[in-house]
mmCIF file of the C-alpha atoms, coordinates in Angstrom:
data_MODEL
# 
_entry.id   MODEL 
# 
loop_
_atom_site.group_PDB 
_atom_site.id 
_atom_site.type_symbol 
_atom_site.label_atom_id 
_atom_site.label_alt_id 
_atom_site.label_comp_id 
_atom_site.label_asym_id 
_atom_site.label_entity_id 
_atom_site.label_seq_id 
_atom_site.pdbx_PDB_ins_code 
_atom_site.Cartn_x 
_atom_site.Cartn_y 
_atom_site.Cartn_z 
_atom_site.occupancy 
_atom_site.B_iso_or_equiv 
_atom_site.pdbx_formal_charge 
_atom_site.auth_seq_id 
_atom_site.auth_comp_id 
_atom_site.auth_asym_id 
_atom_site.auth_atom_id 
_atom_site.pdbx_PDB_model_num 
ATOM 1   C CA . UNK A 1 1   ? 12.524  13.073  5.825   1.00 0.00 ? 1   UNK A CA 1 
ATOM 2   C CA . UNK A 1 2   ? 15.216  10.395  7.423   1.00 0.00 ? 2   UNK A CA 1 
ATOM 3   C CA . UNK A 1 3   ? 17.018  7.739   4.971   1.00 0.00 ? 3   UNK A CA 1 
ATOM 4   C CA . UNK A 1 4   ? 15.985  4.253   5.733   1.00 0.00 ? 4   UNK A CA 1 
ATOM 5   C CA . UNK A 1 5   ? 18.298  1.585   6.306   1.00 0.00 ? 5   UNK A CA 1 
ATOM 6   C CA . UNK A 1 6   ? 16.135  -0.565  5.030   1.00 0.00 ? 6   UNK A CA 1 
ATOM 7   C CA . UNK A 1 7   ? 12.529  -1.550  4.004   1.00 0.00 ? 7   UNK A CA 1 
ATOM 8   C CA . UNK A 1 8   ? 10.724  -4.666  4.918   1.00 0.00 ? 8   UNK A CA 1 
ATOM 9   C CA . UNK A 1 9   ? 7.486   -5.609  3.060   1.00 0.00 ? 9   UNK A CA 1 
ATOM 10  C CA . UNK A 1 10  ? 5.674   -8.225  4.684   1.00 0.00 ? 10  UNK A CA 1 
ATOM 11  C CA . UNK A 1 11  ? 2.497   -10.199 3.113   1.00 0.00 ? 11  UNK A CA 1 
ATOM 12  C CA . UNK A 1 12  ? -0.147  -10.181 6.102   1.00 0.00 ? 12  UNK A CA 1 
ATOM 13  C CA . UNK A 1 13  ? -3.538  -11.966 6.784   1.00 0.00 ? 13  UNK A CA 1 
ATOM 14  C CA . UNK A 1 14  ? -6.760  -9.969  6.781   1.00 0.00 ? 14  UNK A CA 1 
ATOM 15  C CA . UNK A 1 15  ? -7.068  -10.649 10.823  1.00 0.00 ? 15  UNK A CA 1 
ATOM 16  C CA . UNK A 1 16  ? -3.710  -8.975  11.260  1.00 0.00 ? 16  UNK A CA 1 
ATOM 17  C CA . UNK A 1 17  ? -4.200  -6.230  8.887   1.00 0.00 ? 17  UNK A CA 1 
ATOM 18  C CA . UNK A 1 18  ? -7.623  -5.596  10.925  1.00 0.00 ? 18  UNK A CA 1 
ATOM 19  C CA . UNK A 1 19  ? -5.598  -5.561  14.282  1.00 0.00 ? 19  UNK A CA 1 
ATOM 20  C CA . UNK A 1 20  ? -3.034  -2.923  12.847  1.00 0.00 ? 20  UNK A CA 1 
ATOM 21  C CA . UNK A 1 21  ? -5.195  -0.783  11.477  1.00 0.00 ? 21  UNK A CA 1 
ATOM 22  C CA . UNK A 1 22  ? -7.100  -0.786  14.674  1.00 0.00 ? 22  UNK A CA 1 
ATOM 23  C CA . UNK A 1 23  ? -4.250  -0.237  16.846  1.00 0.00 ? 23  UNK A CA 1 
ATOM 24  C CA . UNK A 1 24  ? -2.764  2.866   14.522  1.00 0.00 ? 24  UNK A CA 1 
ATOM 25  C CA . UNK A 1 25  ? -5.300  4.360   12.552  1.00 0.00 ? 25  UNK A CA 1 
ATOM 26  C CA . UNK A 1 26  ? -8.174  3.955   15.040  1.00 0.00 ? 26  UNK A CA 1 
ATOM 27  C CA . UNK A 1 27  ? -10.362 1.961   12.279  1.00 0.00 ? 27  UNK A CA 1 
ATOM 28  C CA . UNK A 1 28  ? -12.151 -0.905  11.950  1.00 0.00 ? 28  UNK A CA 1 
ATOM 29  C CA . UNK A 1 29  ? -11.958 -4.276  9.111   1.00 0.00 ? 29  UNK A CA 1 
ATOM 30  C CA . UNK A 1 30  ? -8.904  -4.827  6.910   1.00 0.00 ? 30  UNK A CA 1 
ATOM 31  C CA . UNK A 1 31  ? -7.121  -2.253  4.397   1.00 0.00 ? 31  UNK A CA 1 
ATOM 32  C CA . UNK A 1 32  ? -4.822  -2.966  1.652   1.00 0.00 ? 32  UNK A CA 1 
ATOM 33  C CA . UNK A 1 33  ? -1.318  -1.230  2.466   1.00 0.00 ? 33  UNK A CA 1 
ATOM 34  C CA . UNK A 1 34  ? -0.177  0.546   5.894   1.00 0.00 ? 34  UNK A CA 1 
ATOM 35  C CA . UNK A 1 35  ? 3.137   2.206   5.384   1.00 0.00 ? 35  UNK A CA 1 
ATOM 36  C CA . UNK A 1 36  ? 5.346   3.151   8.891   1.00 0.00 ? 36  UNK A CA 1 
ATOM 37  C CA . UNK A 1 37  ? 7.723   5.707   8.409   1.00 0.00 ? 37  UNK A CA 1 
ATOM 38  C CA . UNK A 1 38  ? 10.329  3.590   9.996   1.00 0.00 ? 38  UNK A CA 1 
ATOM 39  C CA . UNK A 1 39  ? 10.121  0.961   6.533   1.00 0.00 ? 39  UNK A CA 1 
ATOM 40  C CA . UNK A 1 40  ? 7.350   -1.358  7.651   1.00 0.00 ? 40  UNK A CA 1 
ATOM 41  C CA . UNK A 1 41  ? 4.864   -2.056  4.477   1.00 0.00 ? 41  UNK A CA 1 
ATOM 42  C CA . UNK A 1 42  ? 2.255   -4.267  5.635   1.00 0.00 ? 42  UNK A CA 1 
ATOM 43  C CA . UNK A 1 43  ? 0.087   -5.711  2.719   1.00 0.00 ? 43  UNK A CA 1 
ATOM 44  C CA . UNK A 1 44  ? -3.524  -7.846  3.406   1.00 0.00 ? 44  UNK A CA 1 
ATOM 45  C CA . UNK A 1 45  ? -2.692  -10.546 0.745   1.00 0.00 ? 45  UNK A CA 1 
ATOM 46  C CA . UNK A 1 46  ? -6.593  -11.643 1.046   1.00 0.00 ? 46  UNK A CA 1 
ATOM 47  C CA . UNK A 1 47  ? -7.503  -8.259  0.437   1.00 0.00 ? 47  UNK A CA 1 
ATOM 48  C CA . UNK A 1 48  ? -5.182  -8.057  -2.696  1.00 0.00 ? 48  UNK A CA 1 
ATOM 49  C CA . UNK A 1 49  ? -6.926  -11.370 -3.697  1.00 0.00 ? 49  UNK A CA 1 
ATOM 50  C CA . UNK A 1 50  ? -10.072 -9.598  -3.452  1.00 0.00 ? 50  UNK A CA 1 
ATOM 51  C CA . UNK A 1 51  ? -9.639  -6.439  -5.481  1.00 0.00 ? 51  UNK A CA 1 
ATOM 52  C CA . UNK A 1 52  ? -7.882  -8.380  -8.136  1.00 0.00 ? 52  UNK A CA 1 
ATOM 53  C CA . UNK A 1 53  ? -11.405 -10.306 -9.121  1.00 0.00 ? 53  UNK A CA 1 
ATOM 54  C CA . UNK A 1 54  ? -12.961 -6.789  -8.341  1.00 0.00 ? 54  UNK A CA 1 
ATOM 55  C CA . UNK A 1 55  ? -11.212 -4.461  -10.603 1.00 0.00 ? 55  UNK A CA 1 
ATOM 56  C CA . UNK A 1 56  ? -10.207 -7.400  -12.904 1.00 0.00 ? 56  UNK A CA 1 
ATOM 57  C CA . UNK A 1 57  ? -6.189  -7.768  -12.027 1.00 0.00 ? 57  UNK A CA 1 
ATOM 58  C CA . UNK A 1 58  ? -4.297  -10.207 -10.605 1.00 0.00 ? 58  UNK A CA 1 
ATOM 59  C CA . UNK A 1 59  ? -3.578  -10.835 -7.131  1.00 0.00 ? 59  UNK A CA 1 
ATOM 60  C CA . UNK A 1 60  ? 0.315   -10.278 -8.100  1.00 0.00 ? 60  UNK A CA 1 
ATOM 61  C CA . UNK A 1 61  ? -0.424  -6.408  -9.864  1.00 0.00 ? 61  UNK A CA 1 
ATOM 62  C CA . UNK A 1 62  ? -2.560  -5.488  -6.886  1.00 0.00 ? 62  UNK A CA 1 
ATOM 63  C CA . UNK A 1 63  ? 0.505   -6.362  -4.587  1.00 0.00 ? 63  UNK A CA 1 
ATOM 64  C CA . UNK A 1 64  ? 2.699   -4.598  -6.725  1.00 0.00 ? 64  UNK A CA 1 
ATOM 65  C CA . UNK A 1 65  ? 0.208   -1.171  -6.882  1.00 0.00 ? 65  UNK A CA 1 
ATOM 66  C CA . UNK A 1 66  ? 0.317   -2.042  -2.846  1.00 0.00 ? 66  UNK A CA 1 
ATOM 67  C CA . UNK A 1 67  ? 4.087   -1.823  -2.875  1.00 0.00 ? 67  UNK A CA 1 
ATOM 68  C CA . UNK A 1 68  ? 4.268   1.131   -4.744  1.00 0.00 ? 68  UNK A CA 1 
ATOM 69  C CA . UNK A 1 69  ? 1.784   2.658   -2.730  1.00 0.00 ? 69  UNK A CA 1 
ATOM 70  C CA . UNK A 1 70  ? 3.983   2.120   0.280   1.00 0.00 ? 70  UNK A CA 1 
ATOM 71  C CA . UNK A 1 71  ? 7.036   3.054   -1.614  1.00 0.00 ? 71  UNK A CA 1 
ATOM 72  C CA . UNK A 1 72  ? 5.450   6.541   -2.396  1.00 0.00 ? 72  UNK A CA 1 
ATOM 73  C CA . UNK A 1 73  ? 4.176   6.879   1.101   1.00 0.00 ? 73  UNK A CA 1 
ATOM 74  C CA . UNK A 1 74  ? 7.954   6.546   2.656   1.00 0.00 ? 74  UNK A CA 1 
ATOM 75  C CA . UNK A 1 75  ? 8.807   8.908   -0.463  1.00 0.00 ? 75  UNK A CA 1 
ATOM 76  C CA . UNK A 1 76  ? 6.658   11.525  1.042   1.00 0.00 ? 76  UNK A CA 1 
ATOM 77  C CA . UNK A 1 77  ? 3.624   11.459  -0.741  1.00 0.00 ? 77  UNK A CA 1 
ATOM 78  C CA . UNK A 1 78  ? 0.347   11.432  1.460   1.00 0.00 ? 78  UNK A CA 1 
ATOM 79  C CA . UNK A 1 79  ? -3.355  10.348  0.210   1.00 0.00 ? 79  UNK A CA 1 
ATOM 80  C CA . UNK A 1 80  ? -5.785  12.066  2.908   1.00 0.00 ? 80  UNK A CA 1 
ATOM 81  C CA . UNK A 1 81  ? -7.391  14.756  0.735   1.00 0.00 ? 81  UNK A CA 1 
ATOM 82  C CA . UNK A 1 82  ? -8.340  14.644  -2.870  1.00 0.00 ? 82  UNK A CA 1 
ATOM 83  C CA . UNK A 1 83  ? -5.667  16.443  -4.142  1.00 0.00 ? 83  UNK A CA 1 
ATOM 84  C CA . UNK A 1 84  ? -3.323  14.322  -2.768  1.00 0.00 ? 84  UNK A CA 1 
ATOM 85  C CA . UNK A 1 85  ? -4.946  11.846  -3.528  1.00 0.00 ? 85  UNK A CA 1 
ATOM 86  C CA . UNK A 1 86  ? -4.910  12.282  -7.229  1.00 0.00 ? 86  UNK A CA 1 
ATOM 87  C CA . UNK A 1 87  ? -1.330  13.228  -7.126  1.00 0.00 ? 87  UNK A CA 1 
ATOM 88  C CA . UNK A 1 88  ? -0.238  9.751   -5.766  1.00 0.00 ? 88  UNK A CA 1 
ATOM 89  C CA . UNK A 1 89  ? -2.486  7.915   -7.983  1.00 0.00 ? 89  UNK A CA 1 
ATOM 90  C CA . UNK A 1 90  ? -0.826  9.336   -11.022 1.00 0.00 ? 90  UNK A CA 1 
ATOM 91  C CA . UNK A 1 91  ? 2.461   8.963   -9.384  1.00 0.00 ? 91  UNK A CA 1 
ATOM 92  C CA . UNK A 1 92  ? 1.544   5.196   -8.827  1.00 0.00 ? 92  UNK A CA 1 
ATOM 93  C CA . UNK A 1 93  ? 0.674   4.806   -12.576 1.00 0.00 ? 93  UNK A CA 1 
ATOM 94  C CA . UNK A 1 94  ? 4.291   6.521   -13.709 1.00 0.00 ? 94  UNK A CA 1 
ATOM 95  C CA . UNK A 1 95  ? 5.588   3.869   -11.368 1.00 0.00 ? 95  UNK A CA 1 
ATOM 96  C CA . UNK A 1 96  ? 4.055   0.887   -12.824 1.00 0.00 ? 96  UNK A CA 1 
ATOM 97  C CA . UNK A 1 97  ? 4.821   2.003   -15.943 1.00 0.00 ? 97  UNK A CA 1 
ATOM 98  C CA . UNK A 1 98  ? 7.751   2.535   -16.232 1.00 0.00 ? 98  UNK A CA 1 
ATOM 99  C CA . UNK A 1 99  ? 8.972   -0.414  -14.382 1.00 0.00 ? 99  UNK A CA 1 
ATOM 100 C CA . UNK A 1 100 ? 6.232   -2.620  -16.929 1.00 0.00 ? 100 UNK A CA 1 
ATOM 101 C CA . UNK A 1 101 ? 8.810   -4.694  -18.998 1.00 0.00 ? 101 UNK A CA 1 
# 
């Protein structure tokens, strides 16, 4: 794993999260968070706004779970199998956490 000079998060519409994960991950519709390994987080703010009413949380903690998410992802952490999967959800928990004030 490189060192990043820096990381940009930027706040995206649903249309352009769509196109991106299209383009790179060969799906269709809008996601929630694509990380590039070069320090590009991409977050659907409409889709944050979405599972917010879903799972009850505000738009604001689902961006920050998003974030995270990313975070981990440049931090090596993958989420393809279940496994993983679990491993980076409970790393995303320590996370929020920890940085709660």
């Amino acid at each position: 794993m490189h060192r990043l000079e820096q990381i940009v998060i930027l706040l995206i519409s649903d249309e352009r999260m769509a196109d991106l994960h299209r383009r790179f991950l060969n799906q269709s519709g809008p996601t929630d968070v694509i990380t590039f390994q070069h320090g590009e987080i991409f977050i659907s703010v409409p889709t944050a706004k979405r599972q917010g009413r879903e799972f009850g949380t505000s738009t604001l903690a689902e961006i920050e779970l998003y974030v995270v998410h990313g975070l981990l992802h440049l931090s090596g952490f993958d989420d393809r199998t279940p496994v993983s999967r679990r491993r980076m959800r409970a790393a995303e928990a320590r996370v929020l956490r920890n940085a709660a004030v």
